[in-house]
N, C-alpha and C positions, 0 to 999 in steps of 0.2 A: 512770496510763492512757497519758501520754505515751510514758513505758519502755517498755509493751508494743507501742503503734502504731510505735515505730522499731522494734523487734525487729524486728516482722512487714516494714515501707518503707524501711527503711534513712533515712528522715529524722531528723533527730536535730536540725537547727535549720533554720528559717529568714529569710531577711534579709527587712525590709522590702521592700524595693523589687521581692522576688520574690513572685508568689504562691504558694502550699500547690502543690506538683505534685500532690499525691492527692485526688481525688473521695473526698469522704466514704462514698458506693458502696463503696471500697476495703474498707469494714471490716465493713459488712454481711456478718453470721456470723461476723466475726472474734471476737468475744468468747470467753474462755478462761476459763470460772471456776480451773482447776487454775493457768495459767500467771498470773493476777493473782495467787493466794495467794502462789504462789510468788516472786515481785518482790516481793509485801509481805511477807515474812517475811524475803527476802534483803535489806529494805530494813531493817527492824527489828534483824535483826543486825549490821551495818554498822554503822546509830544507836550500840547498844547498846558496839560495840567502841569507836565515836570517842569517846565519854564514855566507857568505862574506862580509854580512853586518856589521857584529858587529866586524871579523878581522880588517875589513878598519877603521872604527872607534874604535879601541883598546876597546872593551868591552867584557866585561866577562861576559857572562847571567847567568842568573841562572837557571839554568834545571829541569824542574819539566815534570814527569811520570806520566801520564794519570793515568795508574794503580794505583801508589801509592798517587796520588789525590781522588780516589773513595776509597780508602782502610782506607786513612786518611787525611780526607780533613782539620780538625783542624790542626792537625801536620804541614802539607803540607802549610798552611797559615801562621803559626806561623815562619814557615823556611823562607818564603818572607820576612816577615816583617823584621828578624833577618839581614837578607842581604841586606836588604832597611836601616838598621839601626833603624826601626820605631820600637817603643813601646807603646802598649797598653795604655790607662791610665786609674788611678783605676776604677774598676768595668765593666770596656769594656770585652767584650769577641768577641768571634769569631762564628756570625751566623752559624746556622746548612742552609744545600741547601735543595732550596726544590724539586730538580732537582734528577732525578736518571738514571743510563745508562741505551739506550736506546739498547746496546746487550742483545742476545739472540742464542735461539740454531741457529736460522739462521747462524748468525756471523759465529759462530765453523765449520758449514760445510760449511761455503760460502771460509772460513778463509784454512781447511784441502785441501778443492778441487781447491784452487789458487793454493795453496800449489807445490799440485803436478800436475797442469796444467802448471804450469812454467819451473817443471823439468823433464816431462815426456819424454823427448828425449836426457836428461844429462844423462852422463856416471857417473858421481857427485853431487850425491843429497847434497845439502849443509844448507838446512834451511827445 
């Protein structure tokens, strides 16, 4: 939902210490069912390339979760480095971001109403 609200704002990040420039107002009507599928499909192909990528080349990536990047972005760095084999050296730490997600109650109902725009005609609601 993010990808589609910068399409539309051109916001693609912002810092702490700034607030959100866009009134949630901004998006009212914005909702696309055609242009979501479309990011989700162009997002599912990408997926699909980066893993046939690293199968052909026998690599094993290391998977790191949006979510549990925002939730713990120390941790979440410290796990890379650990599987890079890399360690800190004394007194090094690991920068705080000054970055913060850029969801919102948007997201939730843009995120609720794909939801069930996708399966409003399944006899099998499955997600």
């Amino acid at each position: 939902m993010s990808w589609w609200k910068a399409i539309q704002d051109g916001q693609w990040h912002v810092k702490d210490h700034n607030p959100a420039s866009k009134s949630l107002q901004v998006y009212k009507g914005r909702y696309d069912f055609n242009a979501l599928v479309h990011l989700l499909h162009d997002h599912c192909l990408r997926e699909t390339a980066a893993q046939a990528f690293f199968e052909h080349n026998q690599i094993t990536p290391y998977s790191i979760f949006y979510e549990d990047l925002l939730l713990d972005l120390s941790g979440t760095i410290s796990g890379i480095l650990r599987y890079l084999n890399i360690e800190l050296e004394e007194g090094q730490g690991i920068p705080l971001s000054d970055f913060k997600s850029t969801s919102d109650q948007i997201n939730s109902e843009w995120i609720d109403r794909l939801r069930n725009d996708l399966q409003k005609d399944s006899d099998k609601v499955i997600w």
